[in-house]
C-alpha positions as CSV (number, residue, x, y, z in Angstrom):
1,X,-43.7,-23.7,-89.3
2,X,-42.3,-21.9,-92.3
3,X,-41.0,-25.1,-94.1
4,X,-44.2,-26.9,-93.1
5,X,-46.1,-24.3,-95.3
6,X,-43.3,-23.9,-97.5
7,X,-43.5,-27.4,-98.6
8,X,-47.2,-27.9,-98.5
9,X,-47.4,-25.1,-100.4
10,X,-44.6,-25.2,-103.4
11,X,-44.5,-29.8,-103.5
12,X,-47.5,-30.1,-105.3
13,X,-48.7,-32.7,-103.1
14,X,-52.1,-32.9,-104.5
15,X,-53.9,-32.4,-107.8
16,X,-56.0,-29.3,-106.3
17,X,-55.7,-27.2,-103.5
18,X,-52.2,-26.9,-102.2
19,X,-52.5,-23.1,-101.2
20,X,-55.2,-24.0,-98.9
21,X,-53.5,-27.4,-97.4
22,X,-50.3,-25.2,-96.5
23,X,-52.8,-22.8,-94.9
24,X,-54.8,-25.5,-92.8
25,X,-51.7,-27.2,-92.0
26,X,-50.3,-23.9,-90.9
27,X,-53.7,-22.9,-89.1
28,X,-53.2,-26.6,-87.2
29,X,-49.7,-26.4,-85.9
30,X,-50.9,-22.5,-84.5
31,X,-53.3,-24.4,-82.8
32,X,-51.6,-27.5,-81.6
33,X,-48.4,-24.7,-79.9
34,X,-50.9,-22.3,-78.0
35,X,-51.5,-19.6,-80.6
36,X,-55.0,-19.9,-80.1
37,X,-55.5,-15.6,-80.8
38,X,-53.5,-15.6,-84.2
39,X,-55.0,-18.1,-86.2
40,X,-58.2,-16.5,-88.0
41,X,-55.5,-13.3,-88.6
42,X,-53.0,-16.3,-89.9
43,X,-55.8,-17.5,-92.5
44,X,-56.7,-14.0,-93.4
45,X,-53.5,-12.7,-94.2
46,X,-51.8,-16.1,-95.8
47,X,-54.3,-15.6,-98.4
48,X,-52.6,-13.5,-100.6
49,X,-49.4,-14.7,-99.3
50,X,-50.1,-18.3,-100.3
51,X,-50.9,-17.5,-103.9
52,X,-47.8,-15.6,-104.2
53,X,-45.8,-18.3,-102.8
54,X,-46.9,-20.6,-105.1
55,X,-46.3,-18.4,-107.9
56,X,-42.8,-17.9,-107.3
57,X,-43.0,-14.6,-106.0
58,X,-41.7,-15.6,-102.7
59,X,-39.0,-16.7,-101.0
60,X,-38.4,-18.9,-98.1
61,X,-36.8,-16.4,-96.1
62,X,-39.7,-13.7,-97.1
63,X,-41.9,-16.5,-96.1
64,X,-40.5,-16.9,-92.6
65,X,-40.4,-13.1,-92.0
66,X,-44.0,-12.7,-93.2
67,X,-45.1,-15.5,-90.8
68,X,-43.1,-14.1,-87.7
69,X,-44.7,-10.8,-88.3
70,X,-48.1,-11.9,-88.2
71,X,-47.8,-14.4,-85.3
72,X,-46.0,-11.7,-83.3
73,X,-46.7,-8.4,-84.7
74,X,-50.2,-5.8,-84.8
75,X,-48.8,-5.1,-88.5
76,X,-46.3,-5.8,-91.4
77,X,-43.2,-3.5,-90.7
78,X,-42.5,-0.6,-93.1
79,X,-39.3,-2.9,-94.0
80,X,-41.5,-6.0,-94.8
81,X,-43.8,-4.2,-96.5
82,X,-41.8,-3.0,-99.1
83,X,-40.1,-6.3,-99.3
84,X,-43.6,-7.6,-100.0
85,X,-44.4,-4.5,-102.6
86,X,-41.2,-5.8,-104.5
87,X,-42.2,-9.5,-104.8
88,X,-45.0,-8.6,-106.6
């Protein structure tokens, strides 16, 4: 899921709106593997993360431990969120 976003995100597969494709397409695969309760928390929380992403701000790596804590965690780790802090 991380490169799906990842690369719908940073390819610049369409003239407008790549921040929100990667979301959708993120929202989608959720949906199509059973995470039915995380996906309006996914769509809040990529938000921010999806601008940032495209800016350059993130990583790949910071991506993938960004998504694993909001599929699977209440909250962003202290640890992640200082990562986060630091990629701004």
């Amino acid at each position: 899921m991380t490169h799906l976003v990842f690369v719908a995100n940073k390819s610049h597969s369409f003239l407008d709106g790549n921040k929100r494709i990667a979301i959708a397409l993120g929202m989608k695969f959720l949906l199509n593997n059973g995470y039915l309760f995380v996906v309006q928390k996914f769509a809040e929380k990529m938000e921010a993360v999806s601008y940032q992403l495209a800016a350059g701000r993130i990583t790949k790596d910071l991506l993938r431990e960004i998504i694993c804590s909001i599929v699977y965690e209440d909250d962003y780790p202290e640890e992640l969120k200082l990562k986060n802090i630091e990629s701004f």
